[in-house]
N, C-alpha and C positions, 0 to 999 in steps of 0.2 A: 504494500500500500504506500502512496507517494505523500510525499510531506506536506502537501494543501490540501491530501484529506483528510489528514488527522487536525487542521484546523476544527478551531470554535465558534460558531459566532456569538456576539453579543445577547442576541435571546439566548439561543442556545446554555450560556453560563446564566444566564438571570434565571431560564427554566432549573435546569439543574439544582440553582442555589435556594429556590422556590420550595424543593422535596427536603430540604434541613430547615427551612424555616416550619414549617407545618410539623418536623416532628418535633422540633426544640420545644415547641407552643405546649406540646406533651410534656418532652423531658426536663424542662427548668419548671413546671410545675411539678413533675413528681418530685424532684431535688428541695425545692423552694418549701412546699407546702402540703405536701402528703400528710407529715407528723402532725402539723399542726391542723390538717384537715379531721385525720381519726380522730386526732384528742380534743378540740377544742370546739367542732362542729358535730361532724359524725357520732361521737360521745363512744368510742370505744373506750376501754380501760388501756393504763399505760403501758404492762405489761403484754397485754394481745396484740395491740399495736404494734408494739415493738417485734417480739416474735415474727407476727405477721410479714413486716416489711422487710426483716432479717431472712427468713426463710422463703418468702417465694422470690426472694431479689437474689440470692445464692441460687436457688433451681433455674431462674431466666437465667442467671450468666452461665454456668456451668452445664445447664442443659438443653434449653430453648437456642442458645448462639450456636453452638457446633450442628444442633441435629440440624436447622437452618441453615447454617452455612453448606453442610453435605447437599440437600436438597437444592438450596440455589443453584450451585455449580454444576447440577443432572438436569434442571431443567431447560428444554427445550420449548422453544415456539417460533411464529416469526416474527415476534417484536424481539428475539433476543434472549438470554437465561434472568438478569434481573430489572429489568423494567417491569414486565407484566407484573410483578408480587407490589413497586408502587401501584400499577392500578389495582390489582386486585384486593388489596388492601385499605386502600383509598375511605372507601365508605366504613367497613366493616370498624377500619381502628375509630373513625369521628365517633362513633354510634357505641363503641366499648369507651373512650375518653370522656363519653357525656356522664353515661352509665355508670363508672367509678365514682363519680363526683354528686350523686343523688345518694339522700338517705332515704331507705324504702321506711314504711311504716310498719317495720315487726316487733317481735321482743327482741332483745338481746342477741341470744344466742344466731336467731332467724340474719341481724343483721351482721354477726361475723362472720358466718356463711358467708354470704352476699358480700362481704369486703373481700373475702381471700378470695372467693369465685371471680369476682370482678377484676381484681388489682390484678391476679394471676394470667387475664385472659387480657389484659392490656399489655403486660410487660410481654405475652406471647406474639401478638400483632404488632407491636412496637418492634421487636427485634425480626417477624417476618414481614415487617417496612423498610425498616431502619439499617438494615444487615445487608439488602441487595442493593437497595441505595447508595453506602458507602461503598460496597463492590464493581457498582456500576462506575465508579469515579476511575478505578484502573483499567475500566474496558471503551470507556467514550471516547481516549485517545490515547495514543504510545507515544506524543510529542510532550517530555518535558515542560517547556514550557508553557505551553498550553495546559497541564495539569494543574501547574504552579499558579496559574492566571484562576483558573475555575475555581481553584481551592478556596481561593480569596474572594471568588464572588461568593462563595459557599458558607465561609465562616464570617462576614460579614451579615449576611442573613441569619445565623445562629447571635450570633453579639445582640442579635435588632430583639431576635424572640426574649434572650437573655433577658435586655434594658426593660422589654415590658413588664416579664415576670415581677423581675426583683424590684425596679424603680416605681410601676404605676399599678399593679392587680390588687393589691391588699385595698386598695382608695377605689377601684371598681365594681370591686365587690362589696365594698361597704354602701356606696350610690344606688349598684342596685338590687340590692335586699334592703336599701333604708333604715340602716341599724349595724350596730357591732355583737346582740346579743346573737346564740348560737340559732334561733330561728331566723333572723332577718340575717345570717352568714349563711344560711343553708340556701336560703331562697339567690343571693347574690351569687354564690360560686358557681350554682346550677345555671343561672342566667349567662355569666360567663362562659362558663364552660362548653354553653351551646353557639354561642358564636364565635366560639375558638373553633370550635369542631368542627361546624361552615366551612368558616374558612380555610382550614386545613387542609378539610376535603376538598376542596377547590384547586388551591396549591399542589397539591399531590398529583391529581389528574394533567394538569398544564407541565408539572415538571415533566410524566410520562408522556403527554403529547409533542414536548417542544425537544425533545433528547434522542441518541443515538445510540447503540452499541457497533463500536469499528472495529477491536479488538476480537477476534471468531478465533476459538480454537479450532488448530487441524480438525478436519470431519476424521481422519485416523484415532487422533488423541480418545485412549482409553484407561483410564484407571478405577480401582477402585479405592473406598473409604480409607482400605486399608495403607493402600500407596502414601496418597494423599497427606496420611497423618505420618507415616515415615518421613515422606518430605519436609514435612513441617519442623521435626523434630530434630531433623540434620540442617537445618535451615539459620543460622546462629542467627544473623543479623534477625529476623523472625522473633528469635527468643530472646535477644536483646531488647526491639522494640514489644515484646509485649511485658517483660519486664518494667522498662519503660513508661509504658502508658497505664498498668494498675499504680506505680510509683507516684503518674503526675494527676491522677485525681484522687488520689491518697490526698494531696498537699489541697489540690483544689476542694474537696467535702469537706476536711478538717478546718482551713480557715474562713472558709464560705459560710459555717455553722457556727462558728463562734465570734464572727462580727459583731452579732447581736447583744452577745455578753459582753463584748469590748466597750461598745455603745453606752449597754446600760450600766455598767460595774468601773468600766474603769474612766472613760470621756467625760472630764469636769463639764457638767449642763452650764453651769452658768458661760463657760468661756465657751461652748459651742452654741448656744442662744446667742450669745454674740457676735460668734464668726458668721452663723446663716440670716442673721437680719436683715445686711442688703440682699441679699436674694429673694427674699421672701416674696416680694411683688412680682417676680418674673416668677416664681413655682406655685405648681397648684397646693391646693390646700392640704397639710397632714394633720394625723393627728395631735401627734405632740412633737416636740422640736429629736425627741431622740429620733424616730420615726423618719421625722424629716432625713436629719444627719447620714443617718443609714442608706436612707433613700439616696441623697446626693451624693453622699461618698458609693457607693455600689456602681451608682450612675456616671461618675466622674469618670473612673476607671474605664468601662464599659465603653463609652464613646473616645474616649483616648485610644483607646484597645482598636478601636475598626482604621483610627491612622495607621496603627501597627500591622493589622492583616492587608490594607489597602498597599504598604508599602515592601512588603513581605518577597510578592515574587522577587523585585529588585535585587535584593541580598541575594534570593536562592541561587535564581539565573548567575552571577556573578560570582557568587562564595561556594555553592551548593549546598544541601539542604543540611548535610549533618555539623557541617561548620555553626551553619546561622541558628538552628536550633540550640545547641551546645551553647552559642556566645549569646543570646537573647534569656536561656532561660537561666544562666548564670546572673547575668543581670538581672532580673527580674527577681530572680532570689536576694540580692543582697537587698533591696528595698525592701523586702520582708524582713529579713531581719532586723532593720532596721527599726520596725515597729518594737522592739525589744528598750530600745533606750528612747523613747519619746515620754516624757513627763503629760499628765492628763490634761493641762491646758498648755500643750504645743498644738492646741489645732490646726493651724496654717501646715504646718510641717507632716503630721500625719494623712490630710489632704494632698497636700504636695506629692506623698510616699506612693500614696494607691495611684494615682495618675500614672506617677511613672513606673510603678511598677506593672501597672496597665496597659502601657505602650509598649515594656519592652516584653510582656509575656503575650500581649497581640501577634508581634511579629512571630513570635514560634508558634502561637493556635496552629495555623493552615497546614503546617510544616511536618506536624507530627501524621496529619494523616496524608500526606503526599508520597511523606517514604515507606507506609506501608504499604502503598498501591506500588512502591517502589520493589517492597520486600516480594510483591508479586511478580514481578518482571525481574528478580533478580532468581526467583523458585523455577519458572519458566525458561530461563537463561540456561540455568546449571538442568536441569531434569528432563526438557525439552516438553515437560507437561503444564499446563494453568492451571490453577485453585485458589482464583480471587477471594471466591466467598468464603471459603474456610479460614482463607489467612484471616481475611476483615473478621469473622467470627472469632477468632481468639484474640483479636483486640479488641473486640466487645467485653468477651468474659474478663480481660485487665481493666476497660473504664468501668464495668459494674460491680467487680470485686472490687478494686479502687474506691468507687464510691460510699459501698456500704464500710469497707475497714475504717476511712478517713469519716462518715461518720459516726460509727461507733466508739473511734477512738476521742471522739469533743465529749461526748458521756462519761466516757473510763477515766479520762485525764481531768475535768472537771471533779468527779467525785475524790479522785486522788488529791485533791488541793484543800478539799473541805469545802465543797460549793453547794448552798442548799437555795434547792429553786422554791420559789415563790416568797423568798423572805421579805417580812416586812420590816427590818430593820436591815444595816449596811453587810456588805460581806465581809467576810474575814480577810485580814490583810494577803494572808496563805491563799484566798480561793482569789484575789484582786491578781495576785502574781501569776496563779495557773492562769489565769484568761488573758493575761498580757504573752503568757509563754505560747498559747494556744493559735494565736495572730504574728506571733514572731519565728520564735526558733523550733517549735517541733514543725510548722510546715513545710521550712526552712531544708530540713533532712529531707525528706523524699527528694525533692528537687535537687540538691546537690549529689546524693549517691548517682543519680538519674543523668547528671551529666558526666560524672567519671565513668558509668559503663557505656556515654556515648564513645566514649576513647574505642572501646575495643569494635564501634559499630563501622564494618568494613566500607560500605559504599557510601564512597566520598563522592567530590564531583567527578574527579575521571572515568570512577567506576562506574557512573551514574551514566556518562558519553557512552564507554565502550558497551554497556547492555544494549542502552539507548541504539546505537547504530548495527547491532550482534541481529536484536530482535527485528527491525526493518528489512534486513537483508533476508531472515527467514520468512516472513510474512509475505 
């Protein structure tokens, strides 16, 4: 295939980037507000909740991702092996994402049922949406750059889903249900949640209508499961990046989760009432100024962040991808740490920190999933067989096992300090330091182990050329 056909065009990468907006709208609410959906609307107990979340989020990653990824990779039609599962997916996930988020009218028991049936069956269609989608990013074209370009039309659209979650849905859902108590939250989420689901499903379908698969494997190429997962296994660079990727949403669940404690436990109010004063006429209305704080600081980041993805290919093209990674997310790390020695009313400075630490972990967003579509053309290289979807599948099971360690470990590490929720008087000096350490130096760790075994990660740029031109010639 010649090099103006692995071109993109501009729909093209807008449709593409269309199919991760629509699922982020899912996955930064599940991230965002699950917990605080069972316990504080839903009215599950803490306990069941917890389990709940724990246990069917270890069965998605560890069993829902691979059996899916096997299955994509078999399937045939003529739109290609993973487009069709975007459409065919399309309605099914809207109509399970609404469905999650409604509390039926039973006992108890009738409604934990109905949570685990439900959650169970979203995180199922999520990964058989979400798994060939990501997959499809290593078959829509075999030109480098052109990967590197999508990627960033791709994770700017996830940043956009991000900003709404975290910066504006708590103040949508309170409009409209008309209230903060747990009946006028139940009526708001569900309202929500049905125009998320619209739209999603709309976006879904457009990214399937407006995309291509150019990448075919040989009509020869036969393997089975069993192959496939050999390869995987001898496949280093593979088991580095999925290394990797459970490591950096280790760091992203852990300080993502304990914002909130930072906010309220440790950010002197009186100097952050202060800092957000002028602002206050240009943002919409919060509830109370920590709320605000959170809001803006989440927000600051986030939009800084889509400079870094916009500017992203630039480095790759130029540095290549494992360089820019490596030197962005070491950056990006030290600004975290840096939350470690901020005194409670440095607010300018702690604002200041998430900005850039916003910009420079923007620029590695895109990056991480480019070289796995990477680690696909480099499996294909050495074995002379394809298995996009499998690899994509076991870096699913690293961001969803990532997600649940890094947040179970804000719980583990909180109670280890002596942190008691819901107190009505101040925290203990002991629990003020866990939640400073929690924003600082243990998120700090993942991301730096994360860049010392980029050292051992073989495809640089040249290496990235010689597949790059290896593969074309076979094709």
């Amino acid at each position: 295939m010649n090099g103006d056909a692995q071109k993109l065009s501009v729909i093209e990468k807008i449709g593409y980037s269309l199919g991760d907006l629509a699922a982020n709208l899912v996955f930064q609410t599940l991230v965002t507000w699950i917990a605080y959906y069972y316990l504080n609307i839903y009215g599950l107990k803490p306990e069941h909740a917890s389990l709940l979340t724990l246990i069917v989020g270890l069965v998605a990653a560890f069993a829902f991702n691979p059996i899916m990824g096997a299955i994509a990779d078999r399937t045939k039609t003529k739109w290609g092996k993973f487009r069709p599962w975007i459409l065919w997916t399309a309605v099914p996930l809207g109509i399970i994402a609404l469905l999650a988020f409604r509390t039926p009218d039973f006992e108890y028991p009738g409604k934990v049922i109905y949570a685990v049936v439900t959650y169970a069956l979203l995180l199922l269609l999520y990964a058989a949406n979400n798994l060939p989608y990501s997959a499809l990013s290593g078959v829509i074209t075999g030109d480098m750059k052109e990967r590197n370009s999508m990627s960033s039309y791709r994770f700017v659209a996830v940043m956009f889903a991000q900003f709404f979650v975290q910066v504006f849905m708590y103040n949508f859902i309170i409009k409209a249900g008309g209230g903060t108590d747990a009946a006028a939250m139940k009526i708001g989420i569900s309202k929500v949640m049905t125009v998320l689901a619209i739209i999603g499903t709309v976006m879904l379908i457009i990214c399937f209508l407006t995309t291509k698969e150019r990448i075919v494997p040989k009509p020869e190429q036969k393997s089975s499961l069993k192959e496939d997962l050999s390869d995987l296994v001898k496949n280093r660079p593979w088991i580095i990046m999925l290394v990797v990727t459970t490591l950096v949403f280790i760091t992203l669940a852990m300080k993502g989760g304990s914002y909130v404690y930072y906010f309220e436990n440790y950010v002197d109010k009186t100097a952050l009432t202060a800092f957000l004063e002028p602002f206050k006429n240009f943002l919409p209305t919060f509830e109370n100024d920590t709320s605000l704080g959170l809001g803006v600081f989440n927000g600051g980041g986030i939009l800084v962040g889509l400079i870094g993805i916009m500017i992203s290919p630039w480095f790759t093209n130029k540095y290549g991808k494992r360089n820019v990674f490596m030197a962005s997310l070491f950056i990006s790390t030290l600004f975290i740490i840096f939350f470690y020695f901020f005194p409670p009313k440095s607010i300018a400075l702690i604002f200041t920190a998430q900005i850039l630490h916003g910009f420079f972990y923007g620029i590695s967003t895109p990056v991480l999933w480019t070289m796995i579509a990477d680690v696909a053309d480099f499996s294909e290289w050495k074995n002379n067989r394809r298995a996009t979807a499998i690899i994509f599948s076991a870096m699913m099971v690293g961001l969803k096992a990532g997600l649940s360690i890094g947040s179970s470990l804000v719980s583990w590490i909180l109670g280890k300090y002596n942190y008691v929720a819901n107190s009505t008087t101040a925290q203990s000096g002991t629990a003020i330091t866990g939640t400073k350490m929690l924003v600082s130096i243990y998120p700090a760790i993942p991301f730096l182990i994360a860049v010392a075994l980029l050292f051992l990660y073989e495809i640089n740029k040249s290496k990235e050329l010689q597949i790059e031109s290896d593969l074309k010639l076979r094709r």
